[in-house]
ChimeraX commands (.cxc) that place a marker at each C-alpha (Angstrom):
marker #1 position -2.36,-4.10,13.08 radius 0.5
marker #1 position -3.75,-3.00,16.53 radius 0.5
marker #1 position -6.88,-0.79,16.10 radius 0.5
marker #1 position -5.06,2.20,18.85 radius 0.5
marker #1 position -2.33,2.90,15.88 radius 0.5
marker #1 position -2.51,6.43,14.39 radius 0.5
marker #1 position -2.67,6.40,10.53 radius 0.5
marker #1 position -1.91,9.76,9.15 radius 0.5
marker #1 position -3.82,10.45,5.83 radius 0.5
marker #1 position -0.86,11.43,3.11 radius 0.5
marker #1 position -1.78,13.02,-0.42 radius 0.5
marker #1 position -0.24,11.10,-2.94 radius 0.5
marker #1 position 2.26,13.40,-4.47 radius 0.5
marker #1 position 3.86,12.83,-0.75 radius 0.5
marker #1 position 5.08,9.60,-1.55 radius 0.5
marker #1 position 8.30,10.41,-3.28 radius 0.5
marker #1 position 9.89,11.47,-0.11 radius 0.5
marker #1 position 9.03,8.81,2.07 radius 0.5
marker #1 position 11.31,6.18,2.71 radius 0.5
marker #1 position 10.49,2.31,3.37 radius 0.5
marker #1 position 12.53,-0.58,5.19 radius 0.5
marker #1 position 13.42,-3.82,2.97 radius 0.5
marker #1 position 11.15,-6.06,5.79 radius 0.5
marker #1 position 7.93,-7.40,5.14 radius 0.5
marker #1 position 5.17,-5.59,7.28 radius 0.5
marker #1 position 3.57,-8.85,7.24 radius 0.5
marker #1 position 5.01,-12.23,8.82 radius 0.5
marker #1 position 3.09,-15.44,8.26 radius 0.5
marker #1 position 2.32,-16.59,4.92 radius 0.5
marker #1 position -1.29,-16.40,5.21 radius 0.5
marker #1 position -1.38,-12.85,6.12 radius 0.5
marker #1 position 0.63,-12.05,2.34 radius 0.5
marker #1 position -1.53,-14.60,0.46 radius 0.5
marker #1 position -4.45,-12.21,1.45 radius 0.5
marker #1 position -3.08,-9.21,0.66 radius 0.5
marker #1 position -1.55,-10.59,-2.78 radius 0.5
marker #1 position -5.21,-11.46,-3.21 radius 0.5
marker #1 position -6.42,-8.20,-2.80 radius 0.5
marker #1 position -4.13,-6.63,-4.69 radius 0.5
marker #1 position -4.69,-8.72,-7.61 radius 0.5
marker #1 position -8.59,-7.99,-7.24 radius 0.5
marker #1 position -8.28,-4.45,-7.36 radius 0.5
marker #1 position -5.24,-3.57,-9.91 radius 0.5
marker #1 position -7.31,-4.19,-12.72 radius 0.5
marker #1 position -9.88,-1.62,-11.78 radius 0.5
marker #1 position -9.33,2.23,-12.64 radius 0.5
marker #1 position -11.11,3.17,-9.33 radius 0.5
marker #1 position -9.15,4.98,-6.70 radius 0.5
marker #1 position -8.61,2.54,-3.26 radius 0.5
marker #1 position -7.39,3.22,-0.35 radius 0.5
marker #1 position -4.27,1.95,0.54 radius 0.5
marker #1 position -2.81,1.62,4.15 radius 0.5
marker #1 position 1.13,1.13,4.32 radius 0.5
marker #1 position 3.96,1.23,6.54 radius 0.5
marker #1 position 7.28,3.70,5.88 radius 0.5
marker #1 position 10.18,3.94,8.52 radius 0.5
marker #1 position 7.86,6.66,10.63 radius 0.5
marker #1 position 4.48,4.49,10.81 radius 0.5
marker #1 position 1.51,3.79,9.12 radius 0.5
marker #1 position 0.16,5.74,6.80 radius 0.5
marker #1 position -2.27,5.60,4.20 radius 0.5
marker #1 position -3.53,6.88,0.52 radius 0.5
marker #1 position -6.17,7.34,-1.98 radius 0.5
marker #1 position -5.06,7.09,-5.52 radius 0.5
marker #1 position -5.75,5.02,-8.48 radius 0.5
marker #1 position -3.25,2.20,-9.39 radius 0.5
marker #1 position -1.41,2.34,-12.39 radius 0.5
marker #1 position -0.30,-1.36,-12.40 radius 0.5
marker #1 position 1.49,-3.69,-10.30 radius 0.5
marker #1 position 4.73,-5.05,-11.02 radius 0.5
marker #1 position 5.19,-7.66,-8.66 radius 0.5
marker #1 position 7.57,-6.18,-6.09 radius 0.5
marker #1 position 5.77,-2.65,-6.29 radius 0.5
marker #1 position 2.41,-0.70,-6.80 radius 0.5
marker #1 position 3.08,2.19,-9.19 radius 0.5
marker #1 position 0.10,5.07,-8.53 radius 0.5
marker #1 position -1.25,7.42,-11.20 radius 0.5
marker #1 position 1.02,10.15,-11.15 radius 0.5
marker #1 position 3.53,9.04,-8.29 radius 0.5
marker #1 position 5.94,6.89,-7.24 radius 0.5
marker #1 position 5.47,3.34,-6.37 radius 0.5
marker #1 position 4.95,1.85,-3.30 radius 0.5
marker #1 position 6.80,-1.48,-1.98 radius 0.5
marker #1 position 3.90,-4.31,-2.21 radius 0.5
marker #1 position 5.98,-5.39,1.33 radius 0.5
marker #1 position 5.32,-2.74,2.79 radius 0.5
marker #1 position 1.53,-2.33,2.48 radius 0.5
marker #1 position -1.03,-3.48,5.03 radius 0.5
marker #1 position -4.65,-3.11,3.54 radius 0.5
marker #1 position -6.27,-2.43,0.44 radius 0.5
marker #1 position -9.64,-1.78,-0.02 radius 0.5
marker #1 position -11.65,-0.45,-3.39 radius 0.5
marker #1 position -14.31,2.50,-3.04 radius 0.5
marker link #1:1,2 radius 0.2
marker link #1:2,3 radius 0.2
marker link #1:3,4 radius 0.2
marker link #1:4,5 radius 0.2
marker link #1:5,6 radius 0.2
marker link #1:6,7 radius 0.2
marker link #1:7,8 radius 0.2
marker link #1:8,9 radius 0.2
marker link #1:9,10 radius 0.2
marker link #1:10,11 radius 0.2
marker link #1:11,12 radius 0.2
marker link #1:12,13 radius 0.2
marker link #1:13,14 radius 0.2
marker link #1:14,15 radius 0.2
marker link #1:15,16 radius 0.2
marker link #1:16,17 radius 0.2
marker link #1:17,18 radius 0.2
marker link #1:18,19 radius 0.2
marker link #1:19,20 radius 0.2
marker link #1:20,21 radius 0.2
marker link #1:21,22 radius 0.2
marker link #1:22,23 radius 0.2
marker link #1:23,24 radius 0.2
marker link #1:24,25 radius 0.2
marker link #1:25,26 radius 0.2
marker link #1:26,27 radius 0.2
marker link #1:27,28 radius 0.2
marker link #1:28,29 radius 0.2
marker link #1:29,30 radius 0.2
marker link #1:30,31 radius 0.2
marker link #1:31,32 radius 0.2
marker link #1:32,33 radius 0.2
marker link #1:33,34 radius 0.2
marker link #1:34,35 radius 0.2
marker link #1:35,36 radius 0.2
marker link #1:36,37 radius 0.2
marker link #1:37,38 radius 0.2
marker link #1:38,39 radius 0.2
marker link #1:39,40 radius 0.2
marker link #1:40,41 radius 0.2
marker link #1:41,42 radius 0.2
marker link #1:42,43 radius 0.2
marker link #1:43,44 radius 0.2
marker link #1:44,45 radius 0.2
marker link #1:45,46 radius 0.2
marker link #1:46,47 radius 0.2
marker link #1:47,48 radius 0.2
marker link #1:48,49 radius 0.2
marker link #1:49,50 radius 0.2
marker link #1:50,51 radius 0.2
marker link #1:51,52 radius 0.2
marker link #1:52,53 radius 0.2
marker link #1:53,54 radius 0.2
marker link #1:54,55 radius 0.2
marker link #1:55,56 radius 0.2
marker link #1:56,57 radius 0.2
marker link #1:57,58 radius 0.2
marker link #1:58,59 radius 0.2
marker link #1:59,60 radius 0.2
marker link #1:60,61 radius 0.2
marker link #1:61,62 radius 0.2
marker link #1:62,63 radius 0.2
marker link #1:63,64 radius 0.2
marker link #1:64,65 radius 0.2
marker link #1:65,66 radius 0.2
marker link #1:66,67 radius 0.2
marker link #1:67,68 radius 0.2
marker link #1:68,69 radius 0.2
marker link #1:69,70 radius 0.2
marker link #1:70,71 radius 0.2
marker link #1:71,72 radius 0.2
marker link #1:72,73 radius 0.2
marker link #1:73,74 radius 0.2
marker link #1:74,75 radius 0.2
marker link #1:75,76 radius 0.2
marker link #1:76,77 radius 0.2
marker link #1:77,78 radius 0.2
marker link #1:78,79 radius 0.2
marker link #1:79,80 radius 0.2
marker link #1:80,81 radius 0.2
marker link #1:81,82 radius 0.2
marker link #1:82,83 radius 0.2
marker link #1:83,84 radius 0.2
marker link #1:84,85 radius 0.2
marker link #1:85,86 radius 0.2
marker link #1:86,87 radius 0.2
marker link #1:87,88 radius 0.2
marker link #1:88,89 radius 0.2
marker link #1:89,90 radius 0.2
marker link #1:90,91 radius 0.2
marker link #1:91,92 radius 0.2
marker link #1:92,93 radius 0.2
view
């Protein structure tokens, strides 16, 4: 992701009305072993992270605490899920 790209800050109860393509954000294999990783590493923590994603308008990004991950999706305390396809970065508090 190029460091010029405008990520607008969303609060979490926002995520029910945003709507996300079917493509991977990512392409090579590498770059969604990493982020697998990471989510992995963090969804057994209750800490909130920070989570930067992609819907049809841009990126975006979030601070909640994940509920659990069920392999195609990241389900958020108290929202909707969001595709694991579609997210960029993850990073723990």
């Amino acid at each position: 992701m190029k460091n010029d790209v405008q990520i607008k800050e969303i609060n979490s109860a926002d995520l029910r009305w945003l709507h996300f393509p079917k493509e991977d954000v990512f392409f090579t294999t590498q770059e969604k072993r990493k982020r697998a990783t990471r989510i992995q590493a963090i969804q057994t923590n209750k800490t909130p992270v920070h989570i930067t994603f992609q819907d049809v308008e841009g990126a975006k990004c979030v601070q909640a605490v994940v509920k659990k991950h069920s392999g195609d999706n990241l389900t958020l305390h108290g929202c909707p899920a969001i595709p694991v396809h579609r997210i960029l970065r993850v990073d723990q508090y």
